[in-house]
C-alpha positions as CSV (number, residue, x, y, z in Angstrom):
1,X,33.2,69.2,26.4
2,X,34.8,67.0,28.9
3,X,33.4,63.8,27.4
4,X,34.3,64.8,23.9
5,X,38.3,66.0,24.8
6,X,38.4,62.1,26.4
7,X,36.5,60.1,24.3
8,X,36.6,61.5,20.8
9,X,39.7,61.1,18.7
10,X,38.8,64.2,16.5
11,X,38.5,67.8,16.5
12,X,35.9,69.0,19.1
13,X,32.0,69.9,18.2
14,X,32.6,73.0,17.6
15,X,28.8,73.7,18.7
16,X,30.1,72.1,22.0
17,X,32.6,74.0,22.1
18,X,31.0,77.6,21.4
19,X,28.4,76.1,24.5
20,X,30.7,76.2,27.0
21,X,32.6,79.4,25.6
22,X,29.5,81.0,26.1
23,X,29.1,79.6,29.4
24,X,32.2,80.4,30.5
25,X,34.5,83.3,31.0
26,X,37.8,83.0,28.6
27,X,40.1,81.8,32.0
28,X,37.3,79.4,32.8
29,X,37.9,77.8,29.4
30,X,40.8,77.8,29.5
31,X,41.5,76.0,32.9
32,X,38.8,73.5,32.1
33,X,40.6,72.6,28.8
34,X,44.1,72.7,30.5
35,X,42.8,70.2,33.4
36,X,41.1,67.8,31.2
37,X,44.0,67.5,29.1
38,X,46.4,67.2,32.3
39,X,44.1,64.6,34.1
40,X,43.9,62.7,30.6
41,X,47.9,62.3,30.2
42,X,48.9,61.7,33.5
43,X,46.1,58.8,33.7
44,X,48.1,57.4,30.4
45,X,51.3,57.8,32.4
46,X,50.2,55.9,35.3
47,X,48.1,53.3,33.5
48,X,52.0,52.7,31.1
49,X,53.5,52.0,34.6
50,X,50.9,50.3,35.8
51,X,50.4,52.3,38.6
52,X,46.4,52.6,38.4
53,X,45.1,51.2,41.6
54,X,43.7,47.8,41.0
55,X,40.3,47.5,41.8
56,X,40.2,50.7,39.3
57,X,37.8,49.9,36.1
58,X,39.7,51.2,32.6
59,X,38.6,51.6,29.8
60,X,41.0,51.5,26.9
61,X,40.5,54.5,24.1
62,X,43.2,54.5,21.4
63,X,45.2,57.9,20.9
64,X,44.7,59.4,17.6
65,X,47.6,58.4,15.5
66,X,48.5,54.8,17.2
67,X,47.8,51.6,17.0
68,X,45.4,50.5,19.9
69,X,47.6,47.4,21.4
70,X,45.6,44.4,23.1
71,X,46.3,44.1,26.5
């Protein structure tokens, strides 16, 4: 699920999705959703500011609605 909430820019598997529902108690869901999310914006944030240390590899994945820009 992790994989698809970072690299996909469309609605999750939803066969994904009921896999790790099943795996996972409602909280657990929810916190791994919430953290993935969190983690995923504040690495935009700091990667905008360039803040990202250097020797750190990125990989640039447009977000759904924009324009990718070429950097």
């Amino acid at each position: 699920m992790t994989d698809e909430i970072i690299g996909t820019s469309s609605v999750l598997d939803k066969e994904k999705v009921m896999d790790v529902k099943n795996n996972f108690r409602e909280e657990e869901y929810a916190e791994i959703s919430l953290g993935v999310g969190l983690f995923l914006g504040m690495s935009k944030v700091l990667i905008a500011f360039g803040l990202e240390p250097e020797d750190m590899q990125t990989t640039l994945l447009p977000t759904p609605g924009s324009e990718q820009k070429k950097v």
